[in-house]
Structure formats: structure tokens, C-alpha cells
Residue, then its C-alpha position, 0 to 999 in steps of 0.5 A: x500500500x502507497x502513501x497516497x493510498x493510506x491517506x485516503x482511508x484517514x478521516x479528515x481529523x486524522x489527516x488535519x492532525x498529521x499535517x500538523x505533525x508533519x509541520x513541526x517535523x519538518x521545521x525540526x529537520x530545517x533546524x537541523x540542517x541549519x545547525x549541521x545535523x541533519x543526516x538524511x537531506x532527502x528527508x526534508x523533500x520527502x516530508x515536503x511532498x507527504x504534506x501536499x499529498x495530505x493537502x491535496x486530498x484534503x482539498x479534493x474532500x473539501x470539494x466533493x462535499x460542496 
């Protein structure tokens, strides 16, 4: 199962919430690039488009239901 398809079967409040996780996680991986800690680069990309991923279906929802 793909990322994209286990965040469709989350409920819009559990996808609300782990965009929000996702956030904090992603300001702590520019902080540690900023110090020199980060060890996986690749992480912030990653994180970046898991977020537009949730984004993206959130929006598709919030058309659907008008």
C-alpha cells in the first residue's frame, strides 16, 4: 500500500492532525540542517511532498462535499 493510498482511508481529523505533525517535523529537520545535523537531506523533500499529498486530498474532500 502507497502513501497516497493510506491517506485516503484517514478521516479528515486524522489527516488535519498529521499535517500538523508533519509541520513541526519538518521545521525540526530545517533546524537541523541549519545547525549541521541533519543526516538524511532527502528527508526534508520527502516530508515536503507527504504534506501536499495530505493537502491535496484534503482539498479534493473539501470539494466533493460542496
Amino acid at each position: 500500500m502507497n502513501k497516497a493510498q493510506q491517506f485516503h482511508d484517514m478521516t479528515d481529523e486524522e489527516l488535519t492532525a498529521k499535517v500538523g505533525s508533519m509541520k513541526n517535523e519538518l521545521f525540526n529537520l530545517r533546524f537541523q540542517q541549519t545547525t549541521g545535523q541533519l543526516k538524511n537531506p532527502l528527508a526534508i523533500r520527502t516530508i515536503k511532498k507527504d504534506i501536499a499529498r495530505v493537502l491535496t486530498i484534503l482539498n479534493e474532500r473539501g470539494r466533493a462535499k460542496k
